[in-house]
SEBA-307108 format. One line per 3 residues: for each residue x, y, z of N, C-alpha, C, O, CB. Coordinates in nm, 4 decimals, m for minus. Glycine has a CB too. Layout:
X Y Z X Y Z X Y Z X Y Z X Y Z  ... .
END
This chain:
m0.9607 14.2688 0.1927 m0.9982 14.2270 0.0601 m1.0445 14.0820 0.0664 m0.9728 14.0071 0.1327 m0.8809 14.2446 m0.0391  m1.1501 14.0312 0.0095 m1.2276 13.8985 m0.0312 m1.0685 13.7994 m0.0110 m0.9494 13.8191 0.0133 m1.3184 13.9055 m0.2330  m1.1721 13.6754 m0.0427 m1.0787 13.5583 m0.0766 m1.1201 13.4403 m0.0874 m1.1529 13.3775 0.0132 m0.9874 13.5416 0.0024 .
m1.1250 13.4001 m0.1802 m1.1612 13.2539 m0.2238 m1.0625 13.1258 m0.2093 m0.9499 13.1075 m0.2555 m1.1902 13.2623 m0.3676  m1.1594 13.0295 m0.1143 m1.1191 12.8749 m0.0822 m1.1939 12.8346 m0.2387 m1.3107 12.8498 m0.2745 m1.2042 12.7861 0.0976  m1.0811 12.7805 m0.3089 m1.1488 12.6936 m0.4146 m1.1111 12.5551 m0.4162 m0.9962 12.5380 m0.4567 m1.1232 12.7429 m0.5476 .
m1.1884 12.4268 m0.3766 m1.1425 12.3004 m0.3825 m1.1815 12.2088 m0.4979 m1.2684 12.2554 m0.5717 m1.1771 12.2459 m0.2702  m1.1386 12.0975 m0.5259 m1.1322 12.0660 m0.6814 m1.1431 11.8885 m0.6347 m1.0272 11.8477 m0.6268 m0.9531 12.1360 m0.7864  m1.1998 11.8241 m0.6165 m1.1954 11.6948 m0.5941 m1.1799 11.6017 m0.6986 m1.2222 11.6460 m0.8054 m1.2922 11.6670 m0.5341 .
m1.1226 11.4604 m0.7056 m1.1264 11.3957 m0.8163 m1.2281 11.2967 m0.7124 m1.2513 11.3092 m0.5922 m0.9705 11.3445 m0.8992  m1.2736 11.2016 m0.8049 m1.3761 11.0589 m0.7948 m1.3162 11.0497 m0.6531 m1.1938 11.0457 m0.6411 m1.3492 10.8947 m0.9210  m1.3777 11.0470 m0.5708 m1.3264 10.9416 m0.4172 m1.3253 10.7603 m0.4321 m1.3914 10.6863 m0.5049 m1.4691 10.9743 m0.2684 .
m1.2771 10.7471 m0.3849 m1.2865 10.6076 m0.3399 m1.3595 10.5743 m0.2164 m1.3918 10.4557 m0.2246 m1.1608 10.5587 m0.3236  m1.4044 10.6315 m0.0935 m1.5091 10.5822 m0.0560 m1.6005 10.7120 m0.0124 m1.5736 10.8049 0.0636 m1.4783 10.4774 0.0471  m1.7125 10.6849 m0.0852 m1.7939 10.7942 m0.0447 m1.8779 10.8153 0.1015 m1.9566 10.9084 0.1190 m1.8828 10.7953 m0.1443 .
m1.8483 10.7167 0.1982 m1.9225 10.7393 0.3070 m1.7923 10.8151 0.3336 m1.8186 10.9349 0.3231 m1.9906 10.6171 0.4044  m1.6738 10.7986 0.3611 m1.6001 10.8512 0.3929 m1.5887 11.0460 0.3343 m1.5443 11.1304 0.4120 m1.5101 10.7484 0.3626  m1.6265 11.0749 0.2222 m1.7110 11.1648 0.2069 m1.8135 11.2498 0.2293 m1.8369 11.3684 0.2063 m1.7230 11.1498 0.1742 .
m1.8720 11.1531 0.2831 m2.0236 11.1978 0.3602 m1.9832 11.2403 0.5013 m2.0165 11.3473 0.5523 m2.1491 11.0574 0.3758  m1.9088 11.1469 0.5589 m1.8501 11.2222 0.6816 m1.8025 11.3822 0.6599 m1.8397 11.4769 0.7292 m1.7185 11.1371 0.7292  m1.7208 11.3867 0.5581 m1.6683 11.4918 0.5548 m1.7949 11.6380 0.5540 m1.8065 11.7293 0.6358 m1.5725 11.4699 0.4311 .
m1.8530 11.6169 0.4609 m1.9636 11.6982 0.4291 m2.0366 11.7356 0.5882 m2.0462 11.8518 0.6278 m2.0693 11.6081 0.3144  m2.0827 11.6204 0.6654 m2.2094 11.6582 0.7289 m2.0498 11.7032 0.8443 m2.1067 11.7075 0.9534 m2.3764 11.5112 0.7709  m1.9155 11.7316 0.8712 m1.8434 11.7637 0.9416 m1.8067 11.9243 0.9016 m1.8153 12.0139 0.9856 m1.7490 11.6632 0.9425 .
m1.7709 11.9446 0.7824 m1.7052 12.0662 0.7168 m1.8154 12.1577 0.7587 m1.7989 12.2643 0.8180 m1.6728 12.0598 0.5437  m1.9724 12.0864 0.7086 m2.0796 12.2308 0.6595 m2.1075 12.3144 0.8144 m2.1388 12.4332 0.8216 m2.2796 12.1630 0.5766  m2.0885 12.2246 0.9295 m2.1116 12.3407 1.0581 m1.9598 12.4176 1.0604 m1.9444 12.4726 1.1694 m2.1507 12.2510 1.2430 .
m1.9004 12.4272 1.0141 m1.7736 12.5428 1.0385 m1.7761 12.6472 0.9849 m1.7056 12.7371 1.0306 m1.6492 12.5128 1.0026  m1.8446 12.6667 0.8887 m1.8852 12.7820 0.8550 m2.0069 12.8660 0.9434 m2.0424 12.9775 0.9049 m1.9182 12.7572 0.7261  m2.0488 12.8218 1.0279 m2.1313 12.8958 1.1524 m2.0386 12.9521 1.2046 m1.9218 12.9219 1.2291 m2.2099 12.8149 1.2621 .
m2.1466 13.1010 1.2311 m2.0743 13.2243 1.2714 m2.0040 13.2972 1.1831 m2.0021 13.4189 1.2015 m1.9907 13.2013 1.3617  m1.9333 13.2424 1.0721 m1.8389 13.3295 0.9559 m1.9200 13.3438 0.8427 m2.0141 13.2746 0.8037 m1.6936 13.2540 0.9021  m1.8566 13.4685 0.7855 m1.9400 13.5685 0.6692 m1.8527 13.4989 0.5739 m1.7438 13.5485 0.5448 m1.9318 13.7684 0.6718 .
m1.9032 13.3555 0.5081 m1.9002 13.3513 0.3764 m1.9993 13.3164 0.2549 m2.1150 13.2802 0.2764 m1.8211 13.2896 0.3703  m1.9533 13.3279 0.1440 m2.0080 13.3315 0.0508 m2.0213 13.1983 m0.0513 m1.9178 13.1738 m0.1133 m1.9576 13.4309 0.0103  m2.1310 13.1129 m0.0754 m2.0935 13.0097 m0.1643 m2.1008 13.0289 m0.2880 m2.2212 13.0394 m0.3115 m2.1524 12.9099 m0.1476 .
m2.0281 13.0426 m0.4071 m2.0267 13.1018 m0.5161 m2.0211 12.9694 m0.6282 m2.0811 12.9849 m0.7346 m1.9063 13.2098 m0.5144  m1.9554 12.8520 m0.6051 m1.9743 12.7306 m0.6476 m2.0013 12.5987 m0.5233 m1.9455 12.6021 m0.4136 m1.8498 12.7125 m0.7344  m2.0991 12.4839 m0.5671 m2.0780 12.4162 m0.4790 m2.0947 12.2360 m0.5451 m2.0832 12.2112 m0.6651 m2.1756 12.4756 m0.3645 .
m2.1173 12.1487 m0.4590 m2.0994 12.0369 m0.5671 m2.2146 12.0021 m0.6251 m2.2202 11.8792 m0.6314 m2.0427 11.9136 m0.5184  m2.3518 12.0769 m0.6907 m2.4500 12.0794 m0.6917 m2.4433 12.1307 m0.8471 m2.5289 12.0993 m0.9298 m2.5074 12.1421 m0.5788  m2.3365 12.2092 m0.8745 m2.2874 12.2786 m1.0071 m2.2206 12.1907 m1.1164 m2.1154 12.1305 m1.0951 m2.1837 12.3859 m0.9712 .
m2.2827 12.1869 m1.2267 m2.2253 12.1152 m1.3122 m2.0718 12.1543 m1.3678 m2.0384 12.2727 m1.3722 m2.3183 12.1113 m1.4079  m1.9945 12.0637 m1.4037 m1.8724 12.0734 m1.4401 m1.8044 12.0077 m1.5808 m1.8377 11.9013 m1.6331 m1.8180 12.0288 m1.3342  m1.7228 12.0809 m1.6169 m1.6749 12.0516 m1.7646 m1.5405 12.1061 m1.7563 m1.5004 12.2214 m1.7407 m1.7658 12.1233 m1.8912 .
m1.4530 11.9432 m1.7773 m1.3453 11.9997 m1.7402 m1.2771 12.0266 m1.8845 m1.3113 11.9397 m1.9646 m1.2676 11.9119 m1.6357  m1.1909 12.1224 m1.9386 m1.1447 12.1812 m2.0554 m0.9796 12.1182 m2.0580 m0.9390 12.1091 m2.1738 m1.1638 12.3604 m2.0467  m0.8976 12.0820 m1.9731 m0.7568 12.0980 m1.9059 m0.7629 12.0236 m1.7553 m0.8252 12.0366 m1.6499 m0.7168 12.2731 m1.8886 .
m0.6309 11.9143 m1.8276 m0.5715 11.8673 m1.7113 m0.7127 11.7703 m1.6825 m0.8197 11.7774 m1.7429 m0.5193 11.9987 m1.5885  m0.6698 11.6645 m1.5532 m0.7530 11.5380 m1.5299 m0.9153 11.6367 m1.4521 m0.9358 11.7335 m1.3789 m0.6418 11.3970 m1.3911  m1.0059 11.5187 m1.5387 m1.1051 11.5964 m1.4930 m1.1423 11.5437 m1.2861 m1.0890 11.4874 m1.1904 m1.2490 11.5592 m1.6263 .
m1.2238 11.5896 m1.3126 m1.2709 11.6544 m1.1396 m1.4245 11.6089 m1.1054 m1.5084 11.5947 m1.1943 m1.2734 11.8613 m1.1303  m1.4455 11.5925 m0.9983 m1.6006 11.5412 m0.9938 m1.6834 11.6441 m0.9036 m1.8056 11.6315 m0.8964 m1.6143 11.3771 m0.9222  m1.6065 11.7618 m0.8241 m1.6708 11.8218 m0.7189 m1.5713 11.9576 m0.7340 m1.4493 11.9459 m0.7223 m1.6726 11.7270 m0.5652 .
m1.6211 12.0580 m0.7551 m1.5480 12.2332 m0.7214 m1.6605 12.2521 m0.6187 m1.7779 12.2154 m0.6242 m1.5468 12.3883 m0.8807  m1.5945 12.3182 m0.5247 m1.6462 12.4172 m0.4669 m1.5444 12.5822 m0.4380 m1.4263 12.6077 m0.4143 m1.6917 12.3413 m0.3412  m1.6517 12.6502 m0.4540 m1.5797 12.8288 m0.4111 m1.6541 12.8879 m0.3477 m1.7719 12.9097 m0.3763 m1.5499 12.9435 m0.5233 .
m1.5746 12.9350 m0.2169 m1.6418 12.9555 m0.1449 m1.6052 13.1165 m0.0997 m1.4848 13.1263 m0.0758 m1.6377 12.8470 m0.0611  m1.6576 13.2069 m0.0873 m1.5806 13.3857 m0.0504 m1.5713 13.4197 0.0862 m1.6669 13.4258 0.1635 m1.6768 13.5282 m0.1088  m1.4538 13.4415 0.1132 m1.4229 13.4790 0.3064 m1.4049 13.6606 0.2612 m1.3812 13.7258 0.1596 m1.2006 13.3737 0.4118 .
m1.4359 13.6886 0.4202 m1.3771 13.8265 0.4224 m1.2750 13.8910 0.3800 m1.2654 14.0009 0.3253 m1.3639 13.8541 0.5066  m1.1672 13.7810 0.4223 m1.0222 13.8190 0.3765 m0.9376 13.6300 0.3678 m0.9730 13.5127 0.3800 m0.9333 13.9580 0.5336  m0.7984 13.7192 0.3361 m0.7072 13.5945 0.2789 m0.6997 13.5252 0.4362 m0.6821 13.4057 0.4596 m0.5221 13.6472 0.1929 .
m0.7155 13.6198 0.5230 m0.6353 13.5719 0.6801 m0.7821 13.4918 0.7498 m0.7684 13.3938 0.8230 m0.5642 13.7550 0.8100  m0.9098 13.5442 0.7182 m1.0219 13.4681 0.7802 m1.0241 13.3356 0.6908 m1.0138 13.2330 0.7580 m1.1719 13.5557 0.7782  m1.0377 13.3133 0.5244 m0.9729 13.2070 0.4923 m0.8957 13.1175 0.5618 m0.9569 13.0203 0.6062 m0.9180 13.2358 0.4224 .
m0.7561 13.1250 0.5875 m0.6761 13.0944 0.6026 m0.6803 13.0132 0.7788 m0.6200 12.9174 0.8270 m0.6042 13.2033 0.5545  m0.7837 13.1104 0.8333 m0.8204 13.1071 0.9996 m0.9529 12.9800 0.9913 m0.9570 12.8954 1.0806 m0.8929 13.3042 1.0740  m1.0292 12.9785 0.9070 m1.1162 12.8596 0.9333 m1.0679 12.7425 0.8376 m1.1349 12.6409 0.8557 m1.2760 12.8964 0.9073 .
m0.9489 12.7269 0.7203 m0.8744 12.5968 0.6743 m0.8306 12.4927 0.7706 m0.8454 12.3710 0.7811 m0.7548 12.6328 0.6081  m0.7407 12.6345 0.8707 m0.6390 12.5511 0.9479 m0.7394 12.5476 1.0728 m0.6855 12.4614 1.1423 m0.4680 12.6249 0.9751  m0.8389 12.5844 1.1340 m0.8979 12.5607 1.2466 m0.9340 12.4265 1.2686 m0.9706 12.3514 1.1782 m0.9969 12.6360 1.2576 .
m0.9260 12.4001 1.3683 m0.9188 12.2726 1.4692 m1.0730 12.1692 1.3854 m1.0735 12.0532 1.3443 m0.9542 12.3432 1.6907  m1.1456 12.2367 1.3870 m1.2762 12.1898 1.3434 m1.3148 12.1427 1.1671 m1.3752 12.0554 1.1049 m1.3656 12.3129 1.3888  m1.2352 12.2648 1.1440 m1.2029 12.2540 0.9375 m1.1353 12.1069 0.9263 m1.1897 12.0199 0.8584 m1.0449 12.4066 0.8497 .
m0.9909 12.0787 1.0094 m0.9134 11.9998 1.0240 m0.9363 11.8578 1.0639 m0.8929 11.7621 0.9997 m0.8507 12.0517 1.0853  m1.0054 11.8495 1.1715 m1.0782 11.7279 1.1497 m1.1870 11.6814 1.0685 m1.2373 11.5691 1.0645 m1.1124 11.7048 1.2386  m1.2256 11.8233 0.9810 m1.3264 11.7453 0.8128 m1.2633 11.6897 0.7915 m1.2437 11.5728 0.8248 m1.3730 11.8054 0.6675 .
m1.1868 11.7862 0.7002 m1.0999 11.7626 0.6177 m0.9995 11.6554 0.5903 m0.9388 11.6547 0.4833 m1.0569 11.8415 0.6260  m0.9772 11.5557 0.6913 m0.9120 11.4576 0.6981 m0.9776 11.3324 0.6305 m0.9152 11.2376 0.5826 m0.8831 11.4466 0.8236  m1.1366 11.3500 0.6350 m1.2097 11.2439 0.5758 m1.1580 11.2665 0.4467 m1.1368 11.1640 0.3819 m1.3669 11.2442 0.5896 .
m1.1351 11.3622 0.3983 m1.1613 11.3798 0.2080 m1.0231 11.3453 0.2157 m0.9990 11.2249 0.2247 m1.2135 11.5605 0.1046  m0.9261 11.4258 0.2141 m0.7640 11.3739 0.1805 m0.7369 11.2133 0.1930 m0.6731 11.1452 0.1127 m0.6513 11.4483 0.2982  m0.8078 11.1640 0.3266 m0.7729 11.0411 0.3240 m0.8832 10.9202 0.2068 m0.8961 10.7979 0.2120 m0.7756 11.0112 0.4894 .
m0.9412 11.0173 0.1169 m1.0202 10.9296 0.0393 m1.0193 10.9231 m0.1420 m1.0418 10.8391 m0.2291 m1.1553 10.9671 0.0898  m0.9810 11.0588 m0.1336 m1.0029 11.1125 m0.2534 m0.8640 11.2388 m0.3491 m0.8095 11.3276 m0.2835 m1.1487 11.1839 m0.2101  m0.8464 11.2275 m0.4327 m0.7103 11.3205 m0.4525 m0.8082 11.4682 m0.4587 m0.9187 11.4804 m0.5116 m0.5938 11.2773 m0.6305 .
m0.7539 11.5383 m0.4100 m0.8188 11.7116 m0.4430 m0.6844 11.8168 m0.4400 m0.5650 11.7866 m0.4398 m0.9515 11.7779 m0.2876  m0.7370 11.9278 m0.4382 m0.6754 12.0277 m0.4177 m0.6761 12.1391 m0.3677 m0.7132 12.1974 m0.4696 m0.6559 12.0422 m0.4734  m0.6644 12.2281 m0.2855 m0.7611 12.3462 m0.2361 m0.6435 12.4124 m0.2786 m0.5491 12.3584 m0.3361 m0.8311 12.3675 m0.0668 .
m0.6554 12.5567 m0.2415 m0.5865 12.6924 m0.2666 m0.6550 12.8105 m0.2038 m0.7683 12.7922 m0.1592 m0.5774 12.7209 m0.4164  m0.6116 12.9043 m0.1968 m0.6944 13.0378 m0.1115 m0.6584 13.1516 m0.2200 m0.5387 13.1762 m0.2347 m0.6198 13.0866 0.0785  m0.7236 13.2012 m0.2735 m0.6559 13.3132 m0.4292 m0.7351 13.4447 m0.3389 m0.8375 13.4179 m0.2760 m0.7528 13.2694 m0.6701 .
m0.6768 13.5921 m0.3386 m0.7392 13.7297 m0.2859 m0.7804 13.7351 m0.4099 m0.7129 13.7126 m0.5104 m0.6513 13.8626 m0.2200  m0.9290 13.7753 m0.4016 m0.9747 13.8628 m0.5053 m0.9155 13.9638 m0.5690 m0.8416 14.0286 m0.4950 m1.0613 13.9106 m0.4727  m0.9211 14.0017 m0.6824 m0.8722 14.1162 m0.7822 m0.9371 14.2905 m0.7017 m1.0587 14.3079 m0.6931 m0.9645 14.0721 m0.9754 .
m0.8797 14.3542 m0.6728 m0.9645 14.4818 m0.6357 m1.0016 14.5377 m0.7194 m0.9547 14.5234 m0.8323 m0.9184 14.5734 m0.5692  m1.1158 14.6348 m0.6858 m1.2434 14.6688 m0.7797 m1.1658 14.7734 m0.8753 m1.2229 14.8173 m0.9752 m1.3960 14.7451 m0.6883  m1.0468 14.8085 m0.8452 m0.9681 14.9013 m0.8778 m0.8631 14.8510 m0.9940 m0.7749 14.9255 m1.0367 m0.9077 14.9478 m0.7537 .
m0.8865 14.6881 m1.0501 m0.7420 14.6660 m1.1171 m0.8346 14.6436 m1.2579 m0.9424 14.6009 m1.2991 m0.6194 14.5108 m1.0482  m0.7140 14.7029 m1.2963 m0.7713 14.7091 m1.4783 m0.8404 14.5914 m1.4905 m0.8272 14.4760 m1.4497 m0.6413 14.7070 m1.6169  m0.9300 14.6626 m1.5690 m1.0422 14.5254 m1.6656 m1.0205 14.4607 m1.8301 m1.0116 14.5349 m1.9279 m1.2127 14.6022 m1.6913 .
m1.0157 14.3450 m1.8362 m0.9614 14.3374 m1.9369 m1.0807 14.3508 m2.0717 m1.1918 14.3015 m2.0523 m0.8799 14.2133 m1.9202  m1.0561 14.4064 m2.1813 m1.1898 14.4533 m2.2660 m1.1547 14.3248 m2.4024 m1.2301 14.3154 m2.4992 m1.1840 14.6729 m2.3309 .
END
């Protein structure tokens, strides 16, 4: 079943330090089947809670291929640029199956 990396950034404090991250993160997704469904290119309006300057969602195969390119060696050294710059949040949510009630 699917699975969505959704990350939520607030304002960074230094954006080269950002930029690292970006031109580091975007080759790790070579070779893996995902999906970009939001990215920071998408406008945002936050309704709840402190607003945010960057979502991205992104769709893996499953919760475990998720979970396999977060913690990979390569994800991990992005990812260190942004934490060490900026407050965010990520999470990994399984998609709903095509099978679970719809709400009308």
């Amino acid at each position: 079943m699917s699975a969505y990396v959704i990350v939520m950034v607030e304002e960074p404090a230094d954006h080269s330090a950002i930029d690292r991250y970006r031109k580091l993160a975007i080759p790790t997704f070579q070779g893996r089947k995902v999906k970009f469904h939001v990215d920071p290119r998408c406008a945002i309006a936050t309704v709840e809670g402190d607003p945010v300057d960057v979502v991205v969602m992104i769709e893996f195969e499953s919760m475990e291929e998720a979970k396999a390119w977060y913690h990979s060696p390569e994800y991990q050294n992005a990812v260190k640029h942004r934490l060490g710059t900026a407050r965010s949040r990520a999470v990994i949510v399984e998609k709903l199956p095509d099978t679970a009630p719809k709400f009308q």
